[in-house]
C-alpha positions in Angstrom: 15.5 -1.0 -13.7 12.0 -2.9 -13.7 8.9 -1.6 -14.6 7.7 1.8 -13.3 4.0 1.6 -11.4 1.9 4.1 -9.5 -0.3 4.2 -6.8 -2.6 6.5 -6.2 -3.5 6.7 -2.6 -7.0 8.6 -2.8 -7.7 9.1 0.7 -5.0 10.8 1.6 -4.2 12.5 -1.8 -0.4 10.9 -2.4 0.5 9.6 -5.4 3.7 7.0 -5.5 5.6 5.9 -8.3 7.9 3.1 -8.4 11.0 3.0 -10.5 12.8 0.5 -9.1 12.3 -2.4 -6.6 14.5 -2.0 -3.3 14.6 -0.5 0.1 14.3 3.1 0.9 17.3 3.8 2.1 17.1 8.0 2.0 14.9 10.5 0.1 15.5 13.7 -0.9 12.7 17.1 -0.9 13.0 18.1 -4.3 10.4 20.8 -3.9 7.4 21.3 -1.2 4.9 18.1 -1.6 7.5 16.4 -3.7 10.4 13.5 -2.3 12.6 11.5 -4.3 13.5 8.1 -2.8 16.6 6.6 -3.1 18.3 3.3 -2.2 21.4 3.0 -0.6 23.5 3.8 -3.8 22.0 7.2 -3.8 20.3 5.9 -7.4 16.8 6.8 -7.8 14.0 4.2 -7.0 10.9 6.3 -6.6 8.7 9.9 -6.3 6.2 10.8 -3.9 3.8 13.6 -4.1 2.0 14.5 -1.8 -1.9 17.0 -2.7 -1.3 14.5 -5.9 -4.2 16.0 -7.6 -4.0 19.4 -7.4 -0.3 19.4 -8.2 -1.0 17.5 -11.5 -4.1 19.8 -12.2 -2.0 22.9 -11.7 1.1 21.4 -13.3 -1.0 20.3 -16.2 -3.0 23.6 -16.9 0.5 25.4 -16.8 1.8 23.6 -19.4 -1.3 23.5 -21.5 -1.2 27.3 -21.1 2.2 27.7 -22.1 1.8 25.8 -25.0 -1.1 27.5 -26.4 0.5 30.7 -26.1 3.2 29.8 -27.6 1.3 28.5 -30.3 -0.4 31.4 -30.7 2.8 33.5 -31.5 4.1 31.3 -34.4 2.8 33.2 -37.6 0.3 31.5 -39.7 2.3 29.8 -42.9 
């Protein structure tokens, strides 16, 4: 596997990461906004997603939020 890259494709709001070099040879919808791009040996050579920032900004806060809250139910040592 080579070096993973993005691109961020402002315009139109996609971001594209690269796991490996090769032809597109199928992709899969893993979930609305969001394909997986294979090569011809079904292996995984990249992601698209598509509303790039506001995925990452919701995907982001969720976590953030889950984490705090979890953090605020450990009792103080």
């Amino acid at each position: 596997m080579s070096k993973t890259r993005m691109r961020y494709f402002q315009h139109e709001d996609i971001l594209h990461i690269t796991v490996a070099r090769g032809p597109e040879a199928a992709s899969v919808e893993l979930e609305p906004n969001i394909t997986a791009e294979l090569n011809d040996k079904g292996e995984l050579i990249g992601l698209e997603i598509l509303n790039a920032s506001k995925y990452l900004r919701d995907s982001l806060l969720e976590s953030a939020q889950a984490k705090m809250l979890h953090l605020s139910t450990v009792p103080a040592r």
